[in-house]
C-alpha positions as a printed Julia matrix, in Angstrom:
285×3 Matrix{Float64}:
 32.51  111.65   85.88
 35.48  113.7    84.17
 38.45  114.87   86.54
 39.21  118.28   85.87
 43.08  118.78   86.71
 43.31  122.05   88.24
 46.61  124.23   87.09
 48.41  126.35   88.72
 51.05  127.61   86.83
 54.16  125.58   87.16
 55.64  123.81   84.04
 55.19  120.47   85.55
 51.71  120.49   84.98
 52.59  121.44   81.62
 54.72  119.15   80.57
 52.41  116.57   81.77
 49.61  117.9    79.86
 51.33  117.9    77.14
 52.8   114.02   78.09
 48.92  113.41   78.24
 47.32  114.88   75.38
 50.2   113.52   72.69
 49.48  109.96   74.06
 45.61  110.11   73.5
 45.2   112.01   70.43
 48.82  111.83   68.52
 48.96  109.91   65.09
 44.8   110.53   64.7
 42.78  113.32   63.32
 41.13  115.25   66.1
 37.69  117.0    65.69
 38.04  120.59   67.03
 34.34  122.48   68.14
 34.22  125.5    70.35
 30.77  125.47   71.98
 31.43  128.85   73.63
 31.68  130.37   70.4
 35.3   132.45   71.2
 37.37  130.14   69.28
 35.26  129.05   66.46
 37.69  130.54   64.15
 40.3   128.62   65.74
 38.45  125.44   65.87
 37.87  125.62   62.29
 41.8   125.8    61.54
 42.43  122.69   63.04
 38.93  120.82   62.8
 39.7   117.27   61.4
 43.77  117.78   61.01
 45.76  115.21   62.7
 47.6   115.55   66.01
 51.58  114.95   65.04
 53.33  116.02   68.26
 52.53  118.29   71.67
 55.44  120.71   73.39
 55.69  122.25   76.31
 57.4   125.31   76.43
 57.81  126.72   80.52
 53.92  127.72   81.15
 52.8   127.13   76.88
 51.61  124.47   76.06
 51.25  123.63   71.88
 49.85  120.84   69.56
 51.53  120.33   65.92
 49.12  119.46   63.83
 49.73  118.53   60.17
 49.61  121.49   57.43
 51.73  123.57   60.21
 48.91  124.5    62.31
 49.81  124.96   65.77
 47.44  125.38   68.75
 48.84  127.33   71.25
 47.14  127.02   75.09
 48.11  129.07   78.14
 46.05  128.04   81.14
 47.11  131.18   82.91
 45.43  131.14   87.0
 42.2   129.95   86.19
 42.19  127.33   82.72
 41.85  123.77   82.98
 41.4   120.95   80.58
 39.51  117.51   81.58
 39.8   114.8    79.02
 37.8   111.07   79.21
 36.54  107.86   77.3
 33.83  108.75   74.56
 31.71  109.38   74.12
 31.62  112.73   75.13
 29.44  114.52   77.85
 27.1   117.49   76.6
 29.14  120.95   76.86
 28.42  122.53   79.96
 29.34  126.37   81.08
 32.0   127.97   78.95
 33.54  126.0    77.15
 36.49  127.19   74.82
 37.1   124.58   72.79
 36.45  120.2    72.56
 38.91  117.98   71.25
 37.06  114.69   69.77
 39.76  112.29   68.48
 39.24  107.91   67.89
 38.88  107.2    71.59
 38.81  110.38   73.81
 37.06  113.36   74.38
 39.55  116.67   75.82
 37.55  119.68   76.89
 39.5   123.38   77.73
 37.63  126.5    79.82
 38.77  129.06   81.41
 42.28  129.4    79.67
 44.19  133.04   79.64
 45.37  131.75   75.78
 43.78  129.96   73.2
 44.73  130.51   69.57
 46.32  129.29   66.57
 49.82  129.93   65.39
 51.97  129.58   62.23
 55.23  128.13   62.8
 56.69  131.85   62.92
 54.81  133.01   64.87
 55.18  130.11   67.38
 59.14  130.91   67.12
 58.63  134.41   68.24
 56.91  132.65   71.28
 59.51  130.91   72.25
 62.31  133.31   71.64
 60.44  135.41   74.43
 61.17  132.7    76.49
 64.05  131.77   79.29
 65.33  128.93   79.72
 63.35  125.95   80.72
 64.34  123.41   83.26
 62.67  120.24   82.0
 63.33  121.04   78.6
 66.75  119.33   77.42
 67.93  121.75   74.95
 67.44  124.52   77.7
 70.51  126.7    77.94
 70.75  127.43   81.94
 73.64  129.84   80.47
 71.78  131.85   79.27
 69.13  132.2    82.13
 72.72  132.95   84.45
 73.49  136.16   81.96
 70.39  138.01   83.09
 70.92  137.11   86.52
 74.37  138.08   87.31
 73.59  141.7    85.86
 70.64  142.41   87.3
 70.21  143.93   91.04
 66.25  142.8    91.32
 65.81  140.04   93.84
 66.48  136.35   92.53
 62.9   135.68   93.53
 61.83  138.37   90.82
 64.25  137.11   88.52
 63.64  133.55   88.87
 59.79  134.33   88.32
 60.58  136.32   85.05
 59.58  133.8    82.56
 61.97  135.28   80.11
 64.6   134.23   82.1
 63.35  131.05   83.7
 60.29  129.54   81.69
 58.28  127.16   83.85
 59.02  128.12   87.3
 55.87  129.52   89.25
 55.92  130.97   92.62
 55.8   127.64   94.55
 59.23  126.35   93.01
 60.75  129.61   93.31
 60.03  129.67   97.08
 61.1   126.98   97.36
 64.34  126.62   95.59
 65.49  129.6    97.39
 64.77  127.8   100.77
 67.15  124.8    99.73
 69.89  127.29   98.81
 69.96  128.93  101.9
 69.21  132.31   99.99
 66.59  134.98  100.78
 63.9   135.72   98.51
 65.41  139.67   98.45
 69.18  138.29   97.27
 69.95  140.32   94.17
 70.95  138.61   91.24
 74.43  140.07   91.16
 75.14  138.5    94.31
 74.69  134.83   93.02
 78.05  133.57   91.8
 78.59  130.73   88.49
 78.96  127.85   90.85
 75.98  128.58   93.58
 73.64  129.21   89.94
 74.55  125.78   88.7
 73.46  124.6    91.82
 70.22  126.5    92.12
 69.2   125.07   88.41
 70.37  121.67   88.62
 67.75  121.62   91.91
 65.37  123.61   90.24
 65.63  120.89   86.82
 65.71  118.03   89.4
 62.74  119.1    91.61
 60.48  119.77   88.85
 61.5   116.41   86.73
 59.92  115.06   89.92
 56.67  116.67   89.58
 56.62  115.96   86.27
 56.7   111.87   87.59
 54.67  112.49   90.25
 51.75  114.81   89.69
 52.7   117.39   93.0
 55.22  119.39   94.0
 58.12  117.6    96.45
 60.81  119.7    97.93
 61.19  118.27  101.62
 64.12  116.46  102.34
 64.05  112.82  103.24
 64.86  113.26  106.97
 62.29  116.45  106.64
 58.99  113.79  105.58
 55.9   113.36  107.56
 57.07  109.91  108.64
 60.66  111.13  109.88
 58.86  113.89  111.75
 56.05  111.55  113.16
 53.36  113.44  111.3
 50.1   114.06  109.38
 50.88  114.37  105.54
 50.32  117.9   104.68
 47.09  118.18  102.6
 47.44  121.45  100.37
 45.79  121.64   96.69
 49.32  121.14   94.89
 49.46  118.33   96.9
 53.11  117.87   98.39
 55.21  118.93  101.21
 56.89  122.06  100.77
 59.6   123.97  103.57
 57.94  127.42  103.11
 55.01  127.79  100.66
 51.89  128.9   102.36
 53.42  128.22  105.92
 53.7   131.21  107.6
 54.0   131.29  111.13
 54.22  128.12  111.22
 57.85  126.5   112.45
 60.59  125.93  109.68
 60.78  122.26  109.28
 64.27  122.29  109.74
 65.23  124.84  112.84
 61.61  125.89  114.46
 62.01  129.48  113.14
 58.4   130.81  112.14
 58.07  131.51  108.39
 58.17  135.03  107.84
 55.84  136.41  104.41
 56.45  139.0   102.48
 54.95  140.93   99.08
 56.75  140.98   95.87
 55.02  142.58   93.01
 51.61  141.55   94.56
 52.79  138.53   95.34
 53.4   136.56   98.46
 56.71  135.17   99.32
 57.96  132.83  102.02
 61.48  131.85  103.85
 62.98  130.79  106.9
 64.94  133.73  108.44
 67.54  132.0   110.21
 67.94  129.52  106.93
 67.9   132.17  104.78
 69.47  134.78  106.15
 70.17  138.07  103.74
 72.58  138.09  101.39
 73.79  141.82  100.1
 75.07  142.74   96.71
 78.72  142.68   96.6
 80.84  146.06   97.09
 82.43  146.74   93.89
 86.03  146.81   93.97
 87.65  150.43   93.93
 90.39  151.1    90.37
């Protein structure tokens, strides 16, 4: 049976996609079908090329193929791919679009993206993109010059893929608990020094998802067998301080987690771990 791998959308699961896809099609042609009919256009554009490379660019994920044909995927909330061992199982549901290459079968539904690009126009994808923490030739920099100006919450800011590409709302919540900052912390508040320090955590926790399939953000001394308890059993599949938990006692002082809404979404944090941090006053000529 075929494991669909569920995405939520957190570059991790991107960059592992892409990880995935480059080692079973790459160096091969790849037959491209779309048995749903909404990318037969697509299909055709690609449909016996072969697979040189895959990038993944925050949430995007795109396949060079030769001739300059790029396919670019965004799984959005509710895509998924599956992939297996020809052959390959008859299409079922809605199908977007089947990758057949040598040895293995890919299959795509559900994705908010699906489309071909020229290399120009996949440039003007990625210029509307921030900075990326598992990509090396991301420029945190430049992710720091939108912050520092910019009164909206970090929370907000670290959401805004133009600024950060690849961090969804379970990294951000996190993050922000292992600073010590509030979700509502503006932007202009966060100095050069603490930002280094938020993105080198940020680059380091996802490079472990990226290894291990889940997001990890717990401290050593925080783990289930420190604490003398059950693993936590959630579908991203790691232990988190604050992500879905509230009410529940902070892991590190017993404070319940406190929610909150943030353009329609929910946020987490500690109150006593985060406590608020206000803009600073500007200094009078």
């Amino acid at each position: 049976m075929p494991g669909y791998l569920w995405c939520v959308p957190e570059g991790h699961t991107i960059h592992r996609l892409a990880t995935r896809h480059r080692e079973l099609f790459a160096g091969h042609p790849v037959r491209a079908h779309s048995p749903q009919g909404r990318f037969t256009a697509g299909a055709a554009l690609i449909d016996g090329r072969v697979l040189l490379d895959t990038e993944a660019c925050g949430k995007h994920l795109l396949h060079h193929y030769e001739g300059d044909r790029i396919l670019h995927v965004h799984l959005g909330l509710y895509g998924k791919f599956a992939d297996g061992e020809l052959p390959a199982p008859a299409p079922v549901g809605q199908l977007r679009m089947v990758l057949t290459g040598s040895d293995h079968w890919l299959e795509l539904r559900g994705p908010t993206a699906c489309e071909v690009l020229d290399p120009a126009a996949a440039d003007l994808l990625r210029a509307r993109l921030g900075a990326d923490p598992l990509r090396d030739d991301a420029d945190p920099a430049f992710a720091y010059s939108r912050i520092r100006s910019s009164t909206k919450p970090l929370s907000a800011l670290l959401l805004d893929q133009s600024i950060v590409a690849g961090c969804g709302l379970i990294y951000a919540n996190e993050v922000l608990f292992r600073a010590g900052l509030s979700p509502a912390t503006p932007g202009v508040a966060i100095g050069p020094d603490r930002w280094t320090a938020i993105w080198d955590d940020l680059r380091a926790l996802m490079k472990e998802g990226v290894a291990r399939g889940r997001i990890d953000t717990v401290h050593t001394e925080h783990t289930p067998e420190a604490m003398r308890r059950a693993p936590r059993v959630d579908r991203h599949g790691g232990e988190v301080y604050v992500y879905r938990r509230p009410g529940q006692p902070c892991l590190v002082c017993g404070t319940p987690i406190a929610r909150g809404p943030m353009a329609g979404r929910n946020l987490y944090w500690c109150p006593a771990c985060q406590p608020p941090v206000t803009e600073p006053r500007k200094r009078s000529a």
